[in-house]
PyMOL Python script that loads the backbone (N, CA, C, O; Angstrom):
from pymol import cmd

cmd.read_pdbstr("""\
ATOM      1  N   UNK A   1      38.914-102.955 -24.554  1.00  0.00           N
ATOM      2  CA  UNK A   1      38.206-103.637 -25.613  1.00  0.00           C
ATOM      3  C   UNK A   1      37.331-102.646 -26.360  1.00  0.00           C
ATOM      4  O   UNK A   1      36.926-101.618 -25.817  1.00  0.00           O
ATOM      5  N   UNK A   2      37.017-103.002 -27.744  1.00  0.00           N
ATOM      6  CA  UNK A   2      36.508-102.232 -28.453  1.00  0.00           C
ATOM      7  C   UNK A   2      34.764-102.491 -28.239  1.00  0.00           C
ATOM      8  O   UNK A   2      34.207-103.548 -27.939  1.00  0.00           O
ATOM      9  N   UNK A   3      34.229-101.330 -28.468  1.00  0.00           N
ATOM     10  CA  UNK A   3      32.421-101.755 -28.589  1.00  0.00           C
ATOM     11  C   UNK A   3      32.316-102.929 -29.493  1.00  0.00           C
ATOM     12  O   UNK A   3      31.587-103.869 -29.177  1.00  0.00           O
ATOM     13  N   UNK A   4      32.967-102.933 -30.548  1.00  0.00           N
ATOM     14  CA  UNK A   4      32.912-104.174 -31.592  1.00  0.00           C
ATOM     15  C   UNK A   4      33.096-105.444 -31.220  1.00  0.00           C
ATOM     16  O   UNK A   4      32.448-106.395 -31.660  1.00  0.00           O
ATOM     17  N   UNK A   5      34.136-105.511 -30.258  1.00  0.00           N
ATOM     18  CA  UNK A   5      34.329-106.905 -29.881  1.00  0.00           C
ATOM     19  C   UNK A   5      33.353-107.172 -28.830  1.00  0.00           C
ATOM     20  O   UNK A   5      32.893-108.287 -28.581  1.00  0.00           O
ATOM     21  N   UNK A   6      32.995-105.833 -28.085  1.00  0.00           N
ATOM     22  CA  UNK A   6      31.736-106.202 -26.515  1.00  0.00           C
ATOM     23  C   UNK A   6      31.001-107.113 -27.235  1.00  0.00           C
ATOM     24  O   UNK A   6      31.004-108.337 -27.105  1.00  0.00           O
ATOM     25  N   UNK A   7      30.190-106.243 -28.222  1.00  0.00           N
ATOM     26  CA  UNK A   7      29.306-106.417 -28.659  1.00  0.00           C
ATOM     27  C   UNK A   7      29.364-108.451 -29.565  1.00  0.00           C
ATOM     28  O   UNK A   7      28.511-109.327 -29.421  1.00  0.00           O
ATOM     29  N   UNK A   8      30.360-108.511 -30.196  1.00  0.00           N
ATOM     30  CA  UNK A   8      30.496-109.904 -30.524  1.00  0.00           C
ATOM     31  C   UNK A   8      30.653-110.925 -29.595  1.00  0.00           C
ATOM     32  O   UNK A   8      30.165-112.052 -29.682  1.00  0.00           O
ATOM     33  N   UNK A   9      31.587-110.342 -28.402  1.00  0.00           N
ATOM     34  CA  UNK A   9      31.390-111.422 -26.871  1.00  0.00           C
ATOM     35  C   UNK A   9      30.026-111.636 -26.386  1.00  0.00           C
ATOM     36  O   UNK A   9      29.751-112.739 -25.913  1.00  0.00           O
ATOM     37  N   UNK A  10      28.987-110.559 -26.456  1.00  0.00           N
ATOM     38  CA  UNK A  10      27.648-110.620 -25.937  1.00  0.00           C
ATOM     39  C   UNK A  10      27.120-111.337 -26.536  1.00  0.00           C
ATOM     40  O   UNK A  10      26.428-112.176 -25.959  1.00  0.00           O
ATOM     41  N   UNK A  11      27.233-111.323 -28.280  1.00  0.00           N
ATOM     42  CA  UNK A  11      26.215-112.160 -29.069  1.00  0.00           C
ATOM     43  C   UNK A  11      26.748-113.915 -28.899  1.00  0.00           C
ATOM     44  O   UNK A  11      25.958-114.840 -29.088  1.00  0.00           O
ATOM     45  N   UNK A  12      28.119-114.111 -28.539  1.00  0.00           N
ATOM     46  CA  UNK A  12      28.459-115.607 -28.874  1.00  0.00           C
ATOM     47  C   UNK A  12      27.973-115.847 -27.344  1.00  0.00           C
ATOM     48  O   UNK A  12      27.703-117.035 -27.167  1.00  0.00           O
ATOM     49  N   UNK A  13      27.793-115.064 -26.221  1.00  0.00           N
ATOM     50  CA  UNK A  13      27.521-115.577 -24.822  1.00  0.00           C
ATOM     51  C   UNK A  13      25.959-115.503 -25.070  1.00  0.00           C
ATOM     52  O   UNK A  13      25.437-116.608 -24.923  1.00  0.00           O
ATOM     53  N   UNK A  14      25.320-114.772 -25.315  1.00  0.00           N
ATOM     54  CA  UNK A  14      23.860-114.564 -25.210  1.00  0.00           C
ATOM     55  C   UNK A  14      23.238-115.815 -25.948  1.00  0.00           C
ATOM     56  O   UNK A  14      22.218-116.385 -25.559  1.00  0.00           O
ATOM     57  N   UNK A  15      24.044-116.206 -27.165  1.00  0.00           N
ATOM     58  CA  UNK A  15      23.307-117.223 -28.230  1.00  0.00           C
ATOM     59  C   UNK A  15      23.942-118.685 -27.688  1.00  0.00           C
ATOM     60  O   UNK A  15      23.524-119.712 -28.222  1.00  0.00           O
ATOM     61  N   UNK A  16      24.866-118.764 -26.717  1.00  0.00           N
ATOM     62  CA  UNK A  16      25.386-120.070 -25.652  1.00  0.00           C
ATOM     63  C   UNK A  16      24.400-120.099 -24.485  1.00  0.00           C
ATOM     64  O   UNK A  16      24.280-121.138 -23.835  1.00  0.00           O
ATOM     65  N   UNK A  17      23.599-118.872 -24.150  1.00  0.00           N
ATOM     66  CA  UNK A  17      23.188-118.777 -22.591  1.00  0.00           C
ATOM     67  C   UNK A  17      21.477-119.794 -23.228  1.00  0.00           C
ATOM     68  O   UNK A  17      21.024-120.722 -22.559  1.00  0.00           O
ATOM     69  N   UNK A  18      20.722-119.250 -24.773  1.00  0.00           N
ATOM     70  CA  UNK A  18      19.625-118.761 -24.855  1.00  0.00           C
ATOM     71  C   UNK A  18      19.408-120.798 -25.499  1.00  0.00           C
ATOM     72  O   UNK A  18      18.403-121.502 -25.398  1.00  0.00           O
ATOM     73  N   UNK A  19      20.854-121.172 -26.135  1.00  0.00           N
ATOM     74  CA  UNK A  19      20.446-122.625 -26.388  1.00  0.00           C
ATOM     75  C   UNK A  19      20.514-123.254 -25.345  1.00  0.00           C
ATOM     76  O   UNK A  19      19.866-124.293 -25.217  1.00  0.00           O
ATOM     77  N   UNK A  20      21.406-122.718 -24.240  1.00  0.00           N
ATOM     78  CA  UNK A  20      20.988-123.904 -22.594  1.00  0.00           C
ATOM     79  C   UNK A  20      20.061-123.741 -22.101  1.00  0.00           C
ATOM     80  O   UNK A  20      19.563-124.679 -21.479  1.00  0.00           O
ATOM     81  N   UNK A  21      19.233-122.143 -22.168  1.00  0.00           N
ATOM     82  CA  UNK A  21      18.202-122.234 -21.043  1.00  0.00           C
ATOM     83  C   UNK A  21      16.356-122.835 -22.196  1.00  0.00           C
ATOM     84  O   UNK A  21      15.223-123.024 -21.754  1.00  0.00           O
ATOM     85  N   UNK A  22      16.824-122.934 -23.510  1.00  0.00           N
ATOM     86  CA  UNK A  22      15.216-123.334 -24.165  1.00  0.00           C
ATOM     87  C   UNK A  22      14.980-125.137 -23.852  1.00  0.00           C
ATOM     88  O   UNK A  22      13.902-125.651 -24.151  1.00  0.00           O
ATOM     89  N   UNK A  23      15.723-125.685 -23.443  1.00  0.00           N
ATOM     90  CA  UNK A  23      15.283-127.198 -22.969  1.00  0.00           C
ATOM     91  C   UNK A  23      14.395-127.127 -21.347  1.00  0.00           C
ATOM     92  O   UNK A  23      13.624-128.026 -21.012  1.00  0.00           O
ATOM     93  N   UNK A  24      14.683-125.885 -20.462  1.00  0.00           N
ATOM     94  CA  UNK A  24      14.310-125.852 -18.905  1.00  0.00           C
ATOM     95  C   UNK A  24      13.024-125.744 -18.974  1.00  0.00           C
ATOM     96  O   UNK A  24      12.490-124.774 -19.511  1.00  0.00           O
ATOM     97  N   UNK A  25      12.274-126.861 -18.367  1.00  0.00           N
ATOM     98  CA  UNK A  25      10.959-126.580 -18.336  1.00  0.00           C
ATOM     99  C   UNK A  25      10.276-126.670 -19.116  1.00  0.00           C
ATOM    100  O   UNK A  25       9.138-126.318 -18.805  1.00  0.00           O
ATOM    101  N   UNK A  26      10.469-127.170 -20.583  1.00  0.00           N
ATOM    102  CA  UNK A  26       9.613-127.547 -21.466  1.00  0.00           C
ATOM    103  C   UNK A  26       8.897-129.071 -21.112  1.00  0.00           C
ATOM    104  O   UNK A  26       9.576-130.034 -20.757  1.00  0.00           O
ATOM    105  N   UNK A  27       7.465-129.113 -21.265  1.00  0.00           N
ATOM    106  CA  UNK A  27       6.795-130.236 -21.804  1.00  0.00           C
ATOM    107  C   UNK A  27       6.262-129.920 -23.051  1.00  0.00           C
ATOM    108  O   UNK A  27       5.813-128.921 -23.614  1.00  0.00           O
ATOM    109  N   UNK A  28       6.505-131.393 -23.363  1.00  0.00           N
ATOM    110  CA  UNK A  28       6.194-131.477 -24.894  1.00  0.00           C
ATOM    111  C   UNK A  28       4.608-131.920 -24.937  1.00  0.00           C
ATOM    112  O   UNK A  28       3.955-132.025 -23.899  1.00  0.00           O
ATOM    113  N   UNK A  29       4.012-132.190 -26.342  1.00  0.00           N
ATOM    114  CA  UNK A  29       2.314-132.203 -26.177  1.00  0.00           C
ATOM    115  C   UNK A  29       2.585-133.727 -26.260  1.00  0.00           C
ATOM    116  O   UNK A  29       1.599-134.266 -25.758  1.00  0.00           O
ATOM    117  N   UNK A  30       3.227-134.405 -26.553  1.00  0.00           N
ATOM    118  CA  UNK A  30       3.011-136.244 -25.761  1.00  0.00           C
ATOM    119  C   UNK A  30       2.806-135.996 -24.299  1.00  0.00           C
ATOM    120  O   UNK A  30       1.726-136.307 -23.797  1.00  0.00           O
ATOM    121  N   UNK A  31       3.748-135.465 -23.581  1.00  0.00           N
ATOM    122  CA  UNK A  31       4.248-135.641 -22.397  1.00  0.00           C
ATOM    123  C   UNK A  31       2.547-134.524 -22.092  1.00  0.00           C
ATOM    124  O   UNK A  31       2.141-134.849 -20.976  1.00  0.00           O
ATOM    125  N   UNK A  32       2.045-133.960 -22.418  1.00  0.00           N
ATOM    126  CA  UNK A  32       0.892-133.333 -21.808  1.00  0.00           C
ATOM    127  C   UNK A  32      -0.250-134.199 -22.263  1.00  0.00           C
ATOM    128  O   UNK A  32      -1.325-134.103 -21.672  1.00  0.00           O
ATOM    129  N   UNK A  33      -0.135-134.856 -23.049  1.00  0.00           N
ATOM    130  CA  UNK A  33      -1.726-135.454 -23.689  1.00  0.00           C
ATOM    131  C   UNK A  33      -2.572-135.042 -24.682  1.00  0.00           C
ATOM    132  O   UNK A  33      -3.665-135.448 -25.075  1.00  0.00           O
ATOM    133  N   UNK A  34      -1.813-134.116 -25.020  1.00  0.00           N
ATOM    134  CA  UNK A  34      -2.589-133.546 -26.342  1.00  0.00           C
ATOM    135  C   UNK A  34      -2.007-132.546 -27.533  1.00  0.00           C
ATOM    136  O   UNK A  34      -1.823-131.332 -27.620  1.00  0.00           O
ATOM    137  N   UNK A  35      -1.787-133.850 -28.527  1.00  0.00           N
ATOM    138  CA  UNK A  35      -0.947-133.751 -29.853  1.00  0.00           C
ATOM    139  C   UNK A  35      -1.666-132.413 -30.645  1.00  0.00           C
ATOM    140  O   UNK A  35      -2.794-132.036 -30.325  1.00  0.00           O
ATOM    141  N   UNK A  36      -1.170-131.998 -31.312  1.00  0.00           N
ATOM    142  CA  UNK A  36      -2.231-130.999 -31.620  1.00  0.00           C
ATOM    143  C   UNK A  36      -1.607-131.718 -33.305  1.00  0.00           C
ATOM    144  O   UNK A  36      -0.427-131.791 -33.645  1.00  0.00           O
ATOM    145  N   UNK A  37      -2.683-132.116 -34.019  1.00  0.00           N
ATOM    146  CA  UNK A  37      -3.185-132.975 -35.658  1.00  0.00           C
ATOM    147  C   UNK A  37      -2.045-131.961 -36.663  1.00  0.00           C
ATOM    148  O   UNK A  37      -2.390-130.907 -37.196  1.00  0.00           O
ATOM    149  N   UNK A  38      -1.194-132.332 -36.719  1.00  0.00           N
ATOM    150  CA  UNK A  38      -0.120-131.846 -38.068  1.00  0.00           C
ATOM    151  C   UNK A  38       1.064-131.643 -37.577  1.00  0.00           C
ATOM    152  O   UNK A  38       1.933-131.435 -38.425  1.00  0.00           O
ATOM    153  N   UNK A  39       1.552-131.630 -35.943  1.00  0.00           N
ATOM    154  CA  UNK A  39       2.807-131.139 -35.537  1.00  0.00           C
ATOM    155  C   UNK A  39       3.222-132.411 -35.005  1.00  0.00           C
ATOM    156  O   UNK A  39       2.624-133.481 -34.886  1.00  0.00           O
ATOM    157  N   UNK A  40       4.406-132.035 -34.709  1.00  0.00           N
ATOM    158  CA  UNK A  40       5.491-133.130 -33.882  1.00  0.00           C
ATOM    159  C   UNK A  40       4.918-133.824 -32.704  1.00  0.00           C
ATOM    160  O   UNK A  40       3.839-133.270 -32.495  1.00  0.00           O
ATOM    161  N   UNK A  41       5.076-134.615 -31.968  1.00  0.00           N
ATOM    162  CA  UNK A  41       4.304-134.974 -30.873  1.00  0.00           C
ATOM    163  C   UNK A  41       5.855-134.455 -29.936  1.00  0.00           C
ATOM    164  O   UNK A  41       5.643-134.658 -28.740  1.00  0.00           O
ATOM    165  N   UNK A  42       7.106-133.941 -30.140  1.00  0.00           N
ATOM    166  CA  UNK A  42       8.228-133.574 -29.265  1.00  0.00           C
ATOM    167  C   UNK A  42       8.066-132.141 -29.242  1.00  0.00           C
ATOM    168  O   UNK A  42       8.978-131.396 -28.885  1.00  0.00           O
ATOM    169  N   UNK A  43       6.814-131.691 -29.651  1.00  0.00           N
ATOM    170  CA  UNK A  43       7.088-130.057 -29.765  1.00  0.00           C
ATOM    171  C   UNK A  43       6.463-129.180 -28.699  1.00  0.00           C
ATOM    172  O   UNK A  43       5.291-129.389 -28.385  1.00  0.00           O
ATOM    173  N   UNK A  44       6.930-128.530 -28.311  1.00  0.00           N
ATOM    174  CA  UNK A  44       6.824-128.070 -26.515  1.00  0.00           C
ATOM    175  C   UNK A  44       5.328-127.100 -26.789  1.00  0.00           C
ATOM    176  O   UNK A  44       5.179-126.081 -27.463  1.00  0.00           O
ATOM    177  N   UNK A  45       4.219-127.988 -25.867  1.00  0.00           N
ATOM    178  CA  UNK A  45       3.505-126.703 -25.596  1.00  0.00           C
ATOM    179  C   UNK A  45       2.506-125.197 -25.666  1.00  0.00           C
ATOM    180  O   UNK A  45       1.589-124.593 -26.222  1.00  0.00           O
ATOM    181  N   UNK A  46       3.816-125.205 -24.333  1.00  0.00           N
ATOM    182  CA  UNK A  46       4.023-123.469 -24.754  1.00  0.00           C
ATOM    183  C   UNK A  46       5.476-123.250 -24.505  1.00  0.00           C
ATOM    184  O   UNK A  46       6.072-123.378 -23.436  1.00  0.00           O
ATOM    185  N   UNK A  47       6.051-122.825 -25.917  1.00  0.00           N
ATOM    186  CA  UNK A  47       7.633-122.537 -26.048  1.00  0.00           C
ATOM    187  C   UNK A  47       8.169-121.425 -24.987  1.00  0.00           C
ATOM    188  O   UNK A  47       9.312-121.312 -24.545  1.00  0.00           O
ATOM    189  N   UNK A  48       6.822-120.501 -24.656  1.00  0.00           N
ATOM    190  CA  UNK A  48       7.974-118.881 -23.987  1.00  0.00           C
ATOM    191  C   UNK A  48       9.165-118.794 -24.876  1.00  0.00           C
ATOM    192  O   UNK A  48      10.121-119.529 -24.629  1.00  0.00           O
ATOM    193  N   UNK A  49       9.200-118.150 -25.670  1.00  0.00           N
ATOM    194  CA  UNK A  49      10.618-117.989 -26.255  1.00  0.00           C
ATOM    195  C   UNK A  49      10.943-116.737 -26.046  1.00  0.00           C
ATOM    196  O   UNK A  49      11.938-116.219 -26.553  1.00  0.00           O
ATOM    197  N   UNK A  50      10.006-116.045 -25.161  1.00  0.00           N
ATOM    198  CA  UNK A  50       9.999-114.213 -25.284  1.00  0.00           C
ATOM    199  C   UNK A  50      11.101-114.465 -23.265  1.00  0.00           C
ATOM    200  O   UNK A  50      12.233-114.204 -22.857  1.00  0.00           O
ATOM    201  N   UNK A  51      10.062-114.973 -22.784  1.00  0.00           N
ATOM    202  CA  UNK A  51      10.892-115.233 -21.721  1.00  0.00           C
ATOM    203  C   UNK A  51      12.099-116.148 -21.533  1.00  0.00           C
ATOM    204  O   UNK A  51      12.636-116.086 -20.427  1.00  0.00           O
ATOM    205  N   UNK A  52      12.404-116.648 -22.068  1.00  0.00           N
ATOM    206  CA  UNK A  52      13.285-117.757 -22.444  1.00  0.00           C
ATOM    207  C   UNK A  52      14.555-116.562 -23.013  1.00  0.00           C
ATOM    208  O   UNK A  52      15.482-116.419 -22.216  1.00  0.00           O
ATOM    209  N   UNK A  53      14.626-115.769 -24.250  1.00  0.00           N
ATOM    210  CA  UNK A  53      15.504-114.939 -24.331  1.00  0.00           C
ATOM    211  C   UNK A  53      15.633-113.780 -23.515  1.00  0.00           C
ATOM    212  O   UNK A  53      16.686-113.174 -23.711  1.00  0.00           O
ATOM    213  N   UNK A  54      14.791-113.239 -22.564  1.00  0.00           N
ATOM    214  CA  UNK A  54      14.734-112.706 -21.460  1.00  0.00           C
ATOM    215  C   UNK A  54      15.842-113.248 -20.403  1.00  0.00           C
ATOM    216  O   UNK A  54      16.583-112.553 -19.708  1.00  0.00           O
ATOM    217  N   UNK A  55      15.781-114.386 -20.448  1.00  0.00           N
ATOM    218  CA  UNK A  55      16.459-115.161 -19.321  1.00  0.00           C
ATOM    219  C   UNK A  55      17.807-114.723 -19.729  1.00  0.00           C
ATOM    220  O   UNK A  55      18.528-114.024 -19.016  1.00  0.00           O
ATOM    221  N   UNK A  56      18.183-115.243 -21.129  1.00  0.00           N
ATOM    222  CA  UNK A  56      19.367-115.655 -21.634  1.00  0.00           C
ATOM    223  C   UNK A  56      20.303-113.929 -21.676  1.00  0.00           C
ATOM    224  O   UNK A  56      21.501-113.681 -21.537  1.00  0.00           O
ATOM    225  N   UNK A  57      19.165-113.064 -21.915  1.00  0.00           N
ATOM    226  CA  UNK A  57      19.788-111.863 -21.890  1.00  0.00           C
ATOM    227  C   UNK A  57      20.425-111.310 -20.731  1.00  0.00           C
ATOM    228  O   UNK A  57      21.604-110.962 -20.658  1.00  0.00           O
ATOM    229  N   UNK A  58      19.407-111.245 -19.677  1.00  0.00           N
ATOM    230  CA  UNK A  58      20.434-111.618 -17.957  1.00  0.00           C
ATOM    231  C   UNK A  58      21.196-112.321 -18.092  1.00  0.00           C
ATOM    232  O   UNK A  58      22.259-111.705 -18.164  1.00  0.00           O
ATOM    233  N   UNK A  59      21.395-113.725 -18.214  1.00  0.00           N
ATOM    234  CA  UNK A  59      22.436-114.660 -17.870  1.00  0.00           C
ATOM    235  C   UNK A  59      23.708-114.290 -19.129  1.00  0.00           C
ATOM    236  O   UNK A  59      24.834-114.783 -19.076  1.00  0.00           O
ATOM    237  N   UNK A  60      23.383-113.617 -19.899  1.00  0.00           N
ATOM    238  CA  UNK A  60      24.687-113.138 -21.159  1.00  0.00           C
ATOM    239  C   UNK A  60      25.156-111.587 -20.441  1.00  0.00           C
ATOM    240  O   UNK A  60      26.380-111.459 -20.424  1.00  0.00           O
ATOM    241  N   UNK A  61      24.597-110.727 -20.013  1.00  0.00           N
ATOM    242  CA  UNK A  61      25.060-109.467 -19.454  1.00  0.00           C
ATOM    243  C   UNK A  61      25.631-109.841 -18.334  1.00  0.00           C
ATOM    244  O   UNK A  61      26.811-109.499 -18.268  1.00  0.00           O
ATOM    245  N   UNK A  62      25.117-110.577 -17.181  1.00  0.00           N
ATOM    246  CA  UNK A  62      26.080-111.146 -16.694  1.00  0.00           C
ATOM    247  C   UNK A  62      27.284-111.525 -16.698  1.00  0.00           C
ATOM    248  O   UNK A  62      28.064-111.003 -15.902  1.00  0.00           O
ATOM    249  N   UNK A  63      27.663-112.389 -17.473  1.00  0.00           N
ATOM    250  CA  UNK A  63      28.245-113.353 -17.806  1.00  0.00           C
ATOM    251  C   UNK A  63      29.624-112.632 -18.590  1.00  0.00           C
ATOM    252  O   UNK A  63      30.780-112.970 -18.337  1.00  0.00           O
ATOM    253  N   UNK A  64      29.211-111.493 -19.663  1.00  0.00           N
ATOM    254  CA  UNK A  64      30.199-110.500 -20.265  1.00  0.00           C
ATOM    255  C   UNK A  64      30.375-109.605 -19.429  1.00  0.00           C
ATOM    256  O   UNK A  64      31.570-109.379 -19.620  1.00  0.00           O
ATOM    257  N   UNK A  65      30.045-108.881 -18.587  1.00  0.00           N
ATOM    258  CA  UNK A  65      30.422-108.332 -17.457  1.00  0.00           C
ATOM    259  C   UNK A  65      31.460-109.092 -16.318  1.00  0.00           C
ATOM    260  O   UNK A  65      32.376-108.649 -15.625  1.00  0.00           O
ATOM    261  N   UNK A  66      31.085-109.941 -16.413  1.00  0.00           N
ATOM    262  CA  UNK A  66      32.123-110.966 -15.431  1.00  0.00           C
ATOM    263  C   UNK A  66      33.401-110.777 -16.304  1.00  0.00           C
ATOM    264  O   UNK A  66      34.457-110.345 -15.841  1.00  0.00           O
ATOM    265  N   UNK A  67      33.228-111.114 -17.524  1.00  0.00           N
ATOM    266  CA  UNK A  67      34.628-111.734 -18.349  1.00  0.00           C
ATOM    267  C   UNK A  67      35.407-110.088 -18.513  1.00  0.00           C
ATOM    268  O   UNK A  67      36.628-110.126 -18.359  1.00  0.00           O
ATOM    269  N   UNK A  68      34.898-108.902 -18.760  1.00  0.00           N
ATOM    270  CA  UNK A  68      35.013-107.664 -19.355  1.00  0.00           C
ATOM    271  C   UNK A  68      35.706-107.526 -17.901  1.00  0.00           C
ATOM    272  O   UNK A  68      36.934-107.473 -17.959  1.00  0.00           O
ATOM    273  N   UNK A  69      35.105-107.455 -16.523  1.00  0.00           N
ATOM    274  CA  UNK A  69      36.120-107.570 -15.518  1.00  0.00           C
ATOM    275  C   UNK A  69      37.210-108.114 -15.369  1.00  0.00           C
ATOM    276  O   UNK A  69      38.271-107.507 -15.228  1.00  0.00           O
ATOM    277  N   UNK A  70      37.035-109.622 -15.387  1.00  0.00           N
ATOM    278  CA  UNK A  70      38.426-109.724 -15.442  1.00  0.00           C
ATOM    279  C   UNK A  70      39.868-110.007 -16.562  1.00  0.00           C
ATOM    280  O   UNK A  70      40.893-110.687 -16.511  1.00  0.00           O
ATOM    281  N   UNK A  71      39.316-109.174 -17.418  1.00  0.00           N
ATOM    282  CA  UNK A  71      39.795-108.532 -18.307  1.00  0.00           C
ATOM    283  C   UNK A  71      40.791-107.729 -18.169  1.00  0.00           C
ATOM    284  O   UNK A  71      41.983-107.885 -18.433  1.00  0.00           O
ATOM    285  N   UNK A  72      39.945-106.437 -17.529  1.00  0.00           N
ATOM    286  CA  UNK A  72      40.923-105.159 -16.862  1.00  0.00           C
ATOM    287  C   UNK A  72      40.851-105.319 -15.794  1.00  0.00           C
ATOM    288  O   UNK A  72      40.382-104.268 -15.358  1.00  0.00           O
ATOM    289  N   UNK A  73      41.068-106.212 -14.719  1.00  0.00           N
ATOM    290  CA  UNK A  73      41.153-105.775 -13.535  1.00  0.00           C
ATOM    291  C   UNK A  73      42.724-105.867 -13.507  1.00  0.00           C
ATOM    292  O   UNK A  73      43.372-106.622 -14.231  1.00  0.00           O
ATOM    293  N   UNK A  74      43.282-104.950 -12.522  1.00  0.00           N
ATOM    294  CA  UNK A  74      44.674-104.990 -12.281  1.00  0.00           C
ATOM    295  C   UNK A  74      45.118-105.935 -11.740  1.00  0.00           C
ATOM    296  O   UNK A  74      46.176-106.371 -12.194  1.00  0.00           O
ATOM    297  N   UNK A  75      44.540-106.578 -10.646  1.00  0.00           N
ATOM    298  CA  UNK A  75      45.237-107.449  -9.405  1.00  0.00           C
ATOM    299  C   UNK A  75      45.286-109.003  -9.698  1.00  0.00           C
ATOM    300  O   UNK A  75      45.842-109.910  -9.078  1.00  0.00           O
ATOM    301  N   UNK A  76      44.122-109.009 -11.447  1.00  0.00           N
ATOM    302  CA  UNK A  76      44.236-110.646 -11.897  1.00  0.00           C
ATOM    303  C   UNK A  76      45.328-110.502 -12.652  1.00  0.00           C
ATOM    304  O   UNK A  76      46.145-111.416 -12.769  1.00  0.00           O
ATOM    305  N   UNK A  77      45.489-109.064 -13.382  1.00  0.00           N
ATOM    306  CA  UNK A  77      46.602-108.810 -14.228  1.00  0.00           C
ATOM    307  C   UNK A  77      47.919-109.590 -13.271  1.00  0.00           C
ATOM    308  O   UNK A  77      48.609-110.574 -13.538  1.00  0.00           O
ATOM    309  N   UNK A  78      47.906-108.794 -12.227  1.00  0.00           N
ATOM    310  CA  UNK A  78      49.414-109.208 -11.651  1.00  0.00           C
ATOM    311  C   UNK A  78      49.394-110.726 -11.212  1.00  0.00           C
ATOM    312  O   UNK A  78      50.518-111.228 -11.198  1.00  0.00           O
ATOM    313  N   UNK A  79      48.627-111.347 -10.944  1.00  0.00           N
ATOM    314  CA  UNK A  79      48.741-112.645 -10.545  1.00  0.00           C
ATOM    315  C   UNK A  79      48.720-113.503 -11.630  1.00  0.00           C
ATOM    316  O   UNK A  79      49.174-114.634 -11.458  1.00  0.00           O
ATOM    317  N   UNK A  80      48.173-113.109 -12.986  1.00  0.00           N
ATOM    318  CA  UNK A  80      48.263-113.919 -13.952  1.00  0.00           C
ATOM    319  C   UNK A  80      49.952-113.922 -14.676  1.00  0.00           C
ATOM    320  O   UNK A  80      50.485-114.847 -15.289  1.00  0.00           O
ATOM    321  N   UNK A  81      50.414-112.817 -14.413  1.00  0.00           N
ATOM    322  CA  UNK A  81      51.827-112.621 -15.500  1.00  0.00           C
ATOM    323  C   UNK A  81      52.294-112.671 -13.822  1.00  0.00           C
ATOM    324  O   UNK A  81      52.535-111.550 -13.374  1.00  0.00           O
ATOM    325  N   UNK A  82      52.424-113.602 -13.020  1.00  0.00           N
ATOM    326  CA  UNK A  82      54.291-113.946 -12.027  1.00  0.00           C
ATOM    327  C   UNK A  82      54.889-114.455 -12.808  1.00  0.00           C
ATOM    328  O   UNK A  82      56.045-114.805 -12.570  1.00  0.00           O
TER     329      UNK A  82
END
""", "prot")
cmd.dss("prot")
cmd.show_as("cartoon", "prot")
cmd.util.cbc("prot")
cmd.orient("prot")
């Protein structure tokens, strides 16, 4: 595989990993008790979005590493083409 395509598998896995993991663990300021006067009452908090794409960046290097394996591995090669 080319760096070009790594690199596009990482971004469509990283930007799949980073919208599953921003719902984990959010409370919203209803659900805490205190709306803050001009915002949403569904709006989380404290977002972490620094750790939150932290997460997603492990769980995407992961995740393209897994697939980039079995990619080239030889022995899925042969069991996939009997």
């Amino acid at each position: 595989m080319q760096i070009g395509s790594i690199l596009a598998v990482f971004f469509v896995v990283w930007w799949l990993s980073f919208v599953a993991v921003l719902p984990i663990g959010n409370r919203s300021q209803a659900e805490a008790g205190h709306v803050v006067a001009g915002t949403d009452p569904a709006a989380p908090v404290t977002p972490r979005v620094l750790l939150r794409a932290l997460i997603a960046t492990g769980i995407a290097i992961v995740l393209t590493a897994l697939l980039l394996w079995s990619l080239t591995n030889e022995t899925l090669h042969y069991y996939w083409n009997r």
